[in-house]
C-alpha positions in Angstrom: 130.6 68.5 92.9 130.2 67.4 96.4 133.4 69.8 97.3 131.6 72.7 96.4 128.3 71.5 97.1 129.5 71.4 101.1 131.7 74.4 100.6 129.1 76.3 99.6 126.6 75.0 102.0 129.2 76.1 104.6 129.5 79.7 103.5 125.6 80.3 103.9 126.0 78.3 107.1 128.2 81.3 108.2 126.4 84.3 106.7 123.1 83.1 108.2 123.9 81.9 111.1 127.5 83.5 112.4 125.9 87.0 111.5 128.9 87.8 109.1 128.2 91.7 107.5 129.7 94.0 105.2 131.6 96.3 107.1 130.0 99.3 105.1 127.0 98.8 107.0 125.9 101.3 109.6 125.8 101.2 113.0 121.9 100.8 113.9 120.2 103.3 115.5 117.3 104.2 117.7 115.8 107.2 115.7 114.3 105.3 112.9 110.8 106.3 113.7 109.2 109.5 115.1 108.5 108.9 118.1 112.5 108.7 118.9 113.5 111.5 116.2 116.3 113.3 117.5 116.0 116.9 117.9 117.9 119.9 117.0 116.8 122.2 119.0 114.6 125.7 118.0 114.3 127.7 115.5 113.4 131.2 115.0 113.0 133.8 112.0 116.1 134.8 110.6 118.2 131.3 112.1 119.9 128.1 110.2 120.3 124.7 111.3 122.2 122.1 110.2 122.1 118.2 110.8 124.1 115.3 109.5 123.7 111.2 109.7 124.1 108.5 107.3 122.0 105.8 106.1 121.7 102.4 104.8 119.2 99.8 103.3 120.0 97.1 105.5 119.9 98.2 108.9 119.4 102.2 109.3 116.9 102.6 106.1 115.9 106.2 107.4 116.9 109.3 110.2 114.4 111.3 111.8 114.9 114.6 113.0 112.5 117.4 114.9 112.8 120.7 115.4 111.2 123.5 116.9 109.6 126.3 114.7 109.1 129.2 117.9 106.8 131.6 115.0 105.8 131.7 111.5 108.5 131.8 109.3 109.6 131.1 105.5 111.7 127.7 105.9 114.0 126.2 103.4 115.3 122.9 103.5 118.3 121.6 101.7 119.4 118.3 101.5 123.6 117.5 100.2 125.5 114.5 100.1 128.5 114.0 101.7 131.1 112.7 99.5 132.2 109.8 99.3 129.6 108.2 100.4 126.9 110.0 98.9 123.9 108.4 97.5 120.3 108.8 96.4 117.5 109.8 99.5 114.4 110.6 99.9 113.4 114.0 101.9 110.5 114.0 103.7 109.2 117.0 105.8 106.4 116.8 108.2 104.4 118.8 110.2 103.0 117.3 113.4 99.4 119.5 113.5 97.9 117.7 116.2 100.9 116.9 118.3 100.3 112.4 118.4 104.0 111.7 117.0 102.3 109.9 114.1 102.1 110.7 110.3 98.8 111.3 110.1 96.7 112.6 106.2 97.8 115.7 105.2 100.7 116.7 107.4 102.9 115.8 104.7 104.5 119.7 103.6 107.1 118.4 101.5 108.4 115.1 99.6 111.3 115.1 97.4 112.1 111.4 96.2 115.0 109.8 95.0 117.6 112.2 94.3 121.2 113.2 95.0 120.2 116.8 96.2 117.1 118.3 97.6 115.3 121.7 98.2 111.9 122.0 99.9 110.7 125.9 100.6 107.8 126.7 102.2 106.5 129.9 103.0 104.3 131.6 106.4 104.9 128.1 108.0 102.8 128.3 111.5 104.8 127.7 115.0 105.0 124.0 115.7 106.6 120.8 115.6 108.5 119.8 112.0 110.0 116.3 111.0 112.3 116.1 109.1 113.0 112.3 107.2 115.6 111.4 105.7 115.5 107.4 103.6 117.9 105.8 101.8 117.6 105.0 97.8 120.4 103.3 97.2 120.3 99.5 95.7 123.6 98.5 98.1 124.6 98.3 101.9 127.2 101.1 101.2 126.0 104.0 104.4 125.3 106.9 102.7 126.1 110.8 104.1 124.0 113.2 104.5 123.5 116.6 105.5 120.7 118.9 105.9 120.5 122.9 106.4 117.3 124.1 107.8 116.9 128.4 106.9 114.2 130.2 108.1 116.3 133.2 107.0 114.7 132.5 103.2 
């Protein structure tokens, strides 16, 4: 017993202290909050956009990503995986009224939790700043791949 008792006390010696991961984990990154979401640039009537990024829960739990909205427009988001590493996410959509870079009451336009695949539509959306999020569901480490299409051609 004492074998295994200071075998295994080595092992979590080495996980906790050495900093050993999984190698599925991804790569942290610095647009986990709003203030740092990553843009894709403008978009008018009539135009698509697309973004992709992965996730975790360990280290990368959710992306943000801004874009431009130049007039009012019907907007259409859909969310797919990318296999093989698809996994359950949450799709969040914001809409920055007052311009702080916070999530403020009622700027929430869309929420879709939980689910392989997503589609938010909104229609006569104002010109303005939109966020999208996108958060991780799964129970593992495993990154999973995402990708989003933003239509305003809808």
């Amino acid at each position: 017993m004492k074998l295994f008792n200071s075998s295994f006390k080595a092992f979590v010696f080495g996980v906790l202290c050495l900093g050993l991961t999984s190698p599925a984990f991804a790569t942290s990154d610095s647009d986990n909050n709003i203030q740092n979401a990553i843009s894709i640039g403008n978009l008018n009537s009539g135009q698509v956009l697309t973004l992709t990024g992965d996730v975790t829960t360990t280290d990368d739990l959710e992306d943000f990503r801004k874009f431009e909205l130049k007039g009012t427009s019907n907007v259409r988001l859909n969310e797919e995986k990318i296999a093989p590493n698809g996994g359950r996410t949450d799709l969040v959509w914001i809409r920055d009224a007052n311009n702080n870079q916070r999530i403020d009451a009622g700027e929430t336009i869309g929420n879709s939790r939980d689910s392989f695949s997503h589609q938010i539509t909104r229609k006569n959306l104002p010109a303005g700043t939109y966020y999208i999020i996108v958060r991780n569901r799964q129970l593992n480490s495993n990154k999973v791949q995402y990708q989003v299409t933003v239509n305003a051609k809808v």
